[in-house]
C-alpha positions as CSV (number, residue, x, y, z in Angstrom):
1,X,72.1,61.9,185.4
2,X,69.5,62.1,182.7
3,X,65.9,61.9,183.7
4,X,63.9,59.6,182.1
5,X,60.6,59.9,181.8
6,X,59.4,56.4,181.5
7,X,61.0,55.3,184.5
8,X,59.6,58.1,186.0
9,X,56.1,57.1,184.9
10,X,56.5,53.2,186.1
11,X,57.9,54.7,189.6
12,X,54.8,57.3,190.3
13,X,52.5,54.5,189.1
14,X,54.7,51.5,191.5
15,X,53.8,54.5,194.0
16,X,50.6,55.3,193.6
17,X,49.2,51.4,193.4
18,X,51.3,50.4,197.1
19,X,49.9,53.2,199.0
20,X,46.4,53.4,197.5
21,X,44.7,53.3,201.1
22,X,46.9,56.0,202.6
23,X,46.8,58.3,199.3
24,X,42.6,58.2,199.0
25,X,42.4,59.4,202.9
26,X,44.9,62.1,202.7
27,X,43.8,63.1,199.6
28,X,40.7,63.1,200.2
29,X,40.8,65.1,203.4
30,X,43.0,68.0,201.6
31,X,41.6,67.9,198.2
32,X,38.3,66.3,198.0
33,X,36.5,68.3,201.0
34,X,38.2,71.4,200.3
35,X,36.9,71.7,196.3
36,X,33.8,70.3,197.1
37,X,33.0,72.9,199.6
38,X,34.3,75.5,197.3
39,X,32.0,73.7,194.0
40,X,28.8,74.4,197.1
41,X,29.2,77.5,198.6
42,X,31.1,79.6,195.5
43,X,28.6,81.0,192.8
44,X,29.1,79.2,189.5
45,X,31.8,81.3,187.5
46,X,30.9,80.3,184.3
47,X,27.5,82.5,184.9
48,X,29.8,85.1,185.7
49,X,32.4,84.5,182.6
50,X,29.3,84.1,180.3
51,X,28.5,88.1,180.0
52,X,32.0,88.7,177.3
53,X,29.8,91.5,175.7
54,X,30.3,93.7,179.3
55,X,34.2,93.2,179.9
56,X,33.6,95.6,182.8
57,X,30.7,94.0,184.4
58,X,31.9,91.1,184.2
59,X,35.4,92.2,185.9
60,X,33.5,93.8,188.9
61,X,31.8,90.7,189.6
62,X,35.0,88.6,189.6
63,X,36.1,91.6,192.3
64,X,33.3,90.6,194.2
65,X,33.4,87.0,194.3
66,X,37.1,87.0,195.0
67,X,36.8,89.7,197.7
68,X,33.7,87.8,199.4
69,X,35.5,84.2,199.2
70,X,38.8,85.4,199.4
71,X,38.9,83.4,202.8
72,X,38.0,79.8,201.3
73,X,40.1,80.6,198.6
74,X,43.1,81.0,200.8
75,X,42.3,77.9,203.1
76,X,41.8,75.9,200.5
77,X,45.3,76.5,199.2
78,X,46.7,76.1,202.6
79,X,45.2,72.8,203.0
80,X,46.5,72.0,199.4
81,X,49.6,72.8,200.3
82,X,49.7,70.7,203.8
83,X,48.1,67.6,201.7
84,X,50.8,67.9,198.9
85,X,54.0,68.2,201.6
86,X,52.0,65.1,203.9
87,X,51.7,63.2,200.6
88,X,55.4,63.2,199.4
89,X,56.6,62.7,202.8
90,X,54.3,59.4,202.9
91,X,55.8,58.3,199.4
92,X,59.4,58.8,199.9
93,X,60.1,59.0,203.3
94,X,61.6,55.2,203.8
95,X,61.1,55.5,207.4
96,X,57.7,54.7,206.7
97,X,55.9,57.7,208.8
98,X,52.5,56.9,209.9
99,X,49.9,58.9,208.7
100,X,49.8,61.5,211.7
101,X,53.5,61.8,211.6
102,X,53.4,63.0,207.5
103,X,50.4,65.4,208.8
104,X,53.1,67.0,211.1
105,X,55.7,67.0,208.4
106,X,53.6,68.7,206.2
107,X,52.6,71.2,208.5
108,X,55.8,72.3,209.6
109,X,56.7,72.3,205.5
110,X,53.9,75.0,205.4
111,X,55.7,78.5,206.0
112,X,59.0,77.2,204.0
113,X,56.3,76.3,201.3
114,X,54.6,79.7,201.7
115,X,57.9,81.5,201.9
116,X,59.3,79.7,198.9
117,X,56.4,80.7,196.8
118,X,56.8,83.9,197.8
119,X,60.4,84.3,197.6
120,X,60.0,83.1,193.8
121,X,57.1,85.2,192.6
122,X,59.0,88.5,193.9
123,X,62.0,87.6,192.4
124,X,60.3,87.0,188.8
125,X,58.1,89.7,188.7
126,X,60.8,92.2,189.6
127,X,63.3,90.7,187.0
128,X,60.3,90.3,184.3
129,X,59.1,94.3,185.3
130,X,62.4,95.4,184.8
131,X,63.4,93.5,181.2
132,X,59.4,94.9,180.0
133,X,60.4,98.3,181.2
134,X,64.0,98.5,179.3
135,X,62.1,97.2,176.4
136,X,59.0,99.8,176.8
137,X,61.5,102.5,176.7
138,X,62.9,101.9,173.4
139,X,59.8,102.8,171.5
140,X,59.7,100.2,169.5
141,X,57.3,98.1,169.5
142,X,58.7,94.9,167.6
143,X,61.5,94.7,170.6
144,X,58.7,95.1,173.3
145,X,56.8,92.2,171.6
146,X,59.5,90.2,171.2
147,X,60.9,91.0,175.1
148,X,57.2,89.9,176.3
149,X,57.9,86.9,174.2
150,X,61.0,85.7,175.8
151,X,59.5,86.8,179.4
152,X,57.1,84.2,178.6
153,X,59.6,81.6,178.1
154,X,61.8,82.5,180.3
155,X,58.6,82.0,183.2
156,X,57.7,78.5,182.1
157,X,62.0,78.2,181.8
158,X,62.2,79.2,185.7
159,X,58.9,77.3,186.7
160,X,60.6,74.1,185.8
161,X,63.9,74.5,187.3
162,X,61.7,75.3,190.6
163,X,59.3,72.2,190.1
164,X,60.7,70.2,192.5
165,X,60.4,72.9,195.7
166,X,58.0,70.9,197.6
167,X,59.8,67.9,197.2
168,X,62.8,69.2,198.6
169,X,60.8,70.7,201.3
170,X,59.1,67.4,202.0
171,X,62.0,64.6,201.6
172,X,65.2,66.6,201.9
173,X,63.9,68.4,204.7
174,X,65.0,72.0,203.8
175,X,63.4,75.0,205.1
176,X,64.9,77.7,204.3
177,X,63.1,79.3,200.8
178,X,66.2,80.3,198.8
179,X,68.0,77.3,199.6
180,X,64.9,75.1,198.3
181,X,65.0,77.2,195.4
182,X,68.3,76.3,195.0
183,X,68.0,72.9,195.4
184,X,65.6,72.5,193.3
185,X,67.4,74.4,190.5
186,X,70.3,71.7,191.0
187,X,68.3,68.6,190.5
188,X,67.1,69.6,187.3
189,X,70.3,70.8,185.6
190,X,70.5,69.3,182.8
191,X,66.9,68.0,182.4
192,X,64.9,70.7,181.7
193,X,63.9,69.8,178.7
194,X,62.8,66.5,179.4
195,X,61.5,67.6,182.7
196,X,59.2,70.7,180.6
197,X,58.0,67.6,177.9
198,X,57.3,65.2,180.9
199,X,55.2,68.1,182.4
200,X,53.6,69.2,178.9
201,X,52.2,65.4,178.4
202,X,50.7,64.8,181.5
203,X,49.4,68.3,181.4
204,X,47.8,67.4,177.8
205,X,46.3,64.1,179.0
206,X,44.4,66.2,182.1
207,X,43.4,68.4,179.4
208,X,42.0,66.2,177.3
209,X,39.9,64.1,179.9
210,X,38.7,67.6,181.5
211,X,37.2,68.3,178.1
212,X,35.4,65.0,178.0
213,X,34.2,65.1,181.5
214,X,33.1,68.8,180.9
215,X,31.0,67.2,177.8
216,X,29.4,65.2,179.8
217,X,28.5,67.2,182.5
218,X,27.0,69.9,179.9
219,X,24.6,66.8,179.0
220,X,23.6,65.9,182.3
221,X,23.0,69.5,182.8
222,X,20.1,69.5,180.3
223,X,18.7,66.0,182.0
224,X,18.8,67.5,186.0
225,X,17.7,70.0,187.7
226,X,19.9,72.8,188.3
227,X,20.3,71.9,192.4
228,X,21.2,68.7,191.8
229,X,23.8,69.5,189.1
230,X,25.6,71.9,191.4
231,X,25.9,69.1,193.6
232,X,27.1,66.5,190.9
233,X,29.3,68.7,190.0
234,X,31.0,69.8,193.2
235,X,31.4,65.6,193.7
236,X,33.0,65.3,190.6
237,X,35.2,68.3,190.8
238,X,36.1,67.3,194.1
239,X,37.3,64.0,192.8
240,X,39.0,65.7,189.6
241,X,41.2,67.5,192.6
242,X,41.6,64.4,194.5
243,X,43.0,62.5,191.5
244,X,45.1,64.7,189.6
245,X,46.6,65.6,192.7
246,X,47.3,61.9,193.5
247,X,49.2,61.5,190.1
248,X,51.1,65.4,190.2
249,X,52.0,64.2,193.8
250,X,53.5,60.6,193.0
251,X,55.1,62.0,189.6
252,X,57.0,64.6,191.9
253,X,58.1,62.3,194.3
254,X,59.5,59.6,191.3
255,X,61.0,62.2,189.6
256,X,63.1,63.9,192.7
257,X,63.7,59.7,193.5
258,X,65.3,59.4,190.2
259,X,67.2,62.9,190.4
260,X,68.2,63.1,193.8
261,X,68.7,59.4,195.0
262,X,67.5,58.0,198.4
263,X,65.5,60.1,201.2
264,X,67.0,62.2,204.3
265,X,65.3,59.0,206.5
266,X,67.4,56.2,204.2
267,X,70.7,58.0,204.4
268,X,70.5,58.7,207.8
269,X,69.2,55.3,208.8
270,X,72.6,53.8,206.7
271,X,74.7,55.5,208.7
272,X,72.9,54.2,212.4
């Protein structure tokens, strides 16, 4: 079928509005704490980024932060990553899981998750290492530009087709990585385009509002002190997290309810 995008809009929005209670506490457990922790304890990167005349410098301090806070860095994308699978198995799981029962779901989604992810990123990087190579050899330069070109395409191509992994994980209930991949690639035959522009606009309209919000935190900035606007702006990056999650979260699950049909749950309770 072809996706539509405004019916995919109304049914993350439908979604979104009838499970406001259960969406705020999950996502606030997995998004909100874990970013604002991170906005408190991580130095400010922008200090960091600042210092463009020193490439160099500024690399090794990146090193360091990275290496010091690798640990929050990856337990904040394992909780992520729990809170996204919980999330879509609250939304479109029609057996109506209670809270506890998504948590479950979502951790036993974790490794597939990981594995998928991993599974994915290997596969590109040695398809995308080999094309560059080929291309490097030639000695020219025009077909190494334009190879690098089409890699790049080709990425945001394959990123698509695999949007829908963590829906599959969630709802469909598959755990093995390649055949998530796979599923995922056969939902959105046919749709990638639509699915890419979909993706594009809501990624334009989080773009635009973290530009005005960044505005406006630069002008508090010059009203508080410099302790208190850490603090504001942990809250309000923790709430950024919160809420774009939210929407990506409910646009997933309405657009693998309008590709894919009815939940494993829905099906199988049919059938009883």
């Amino acid at each position: 079928m072809k996706f539509d995008m405004s019916a995919a809009w109304r049914d993350a929005t439908a979604m979104m509005q009838g499970n406001r209670e259960v969406l705020l506490i999950v996502a606030g457990i997995f998004f909100f704490l874990p970013s604002l922790i991170s906005g408190l304890v991580m130095p400010d990167m922008q200090d960091i980024l600042v210092d463009m005349e020193n490439p160099e410098a500024m690399q090794a301090r990146l090193l360091a932060v990275y290496t010091s806070y690798g640990w929050l860095f990856l337990l904040t994308l394992l909780a992520q990553l729990v809170g996204y699978l919980s999330l879509l198995g609250l939304l479109r799981d029609d057996a109506k899981p209670t809270v506890g029962e998504a948590l479950k779901g979502g951790l036993i989604g974790l490794l597939p998750a990981i594995g998928t992810y991993l599974a994915f990123s290997i596969g590109v990087a040695l398809a995308f290492t080999a094309l560059i190579v080929l291309a490097t050899l030639t000695g020219v330069p025009a077909i190494a530009a334009v190879v690098g070109l089409l890699a790049f395409v080709g990425l945001i191509y394959l990123m698509v087709k695999v949007s829908l992994s963590l829906p599959v994980i969630a709802i469909d209930k598959v755990l093995n990585p390649l055949k998530v991949l796979a599923r995922s690639w056969k939902l959105t035959k046919g749709n990638s385009v639509r699915l890419f522009l979909f993706y594009l606009l809501i990624w334009i309209v989080y773009f635009v509002v973290a530009i005005v919000l960044g505005l406006v935190l630069a002008a508090v900035a010059f009203v508080v002190g410099a302790t208190i606007f850490t603090m504001l702006n942990a809250v309000l990056s923790g709430l950024i997290s919160a809420g774009v999650s939210i929407v990506f979260v409910s646009v997933l699950a309405a657009i693998h309810r309008q590709l894919a049909g009815p939940s494993v749950a829905a099906v199988s309770q049919t059938f009883d």
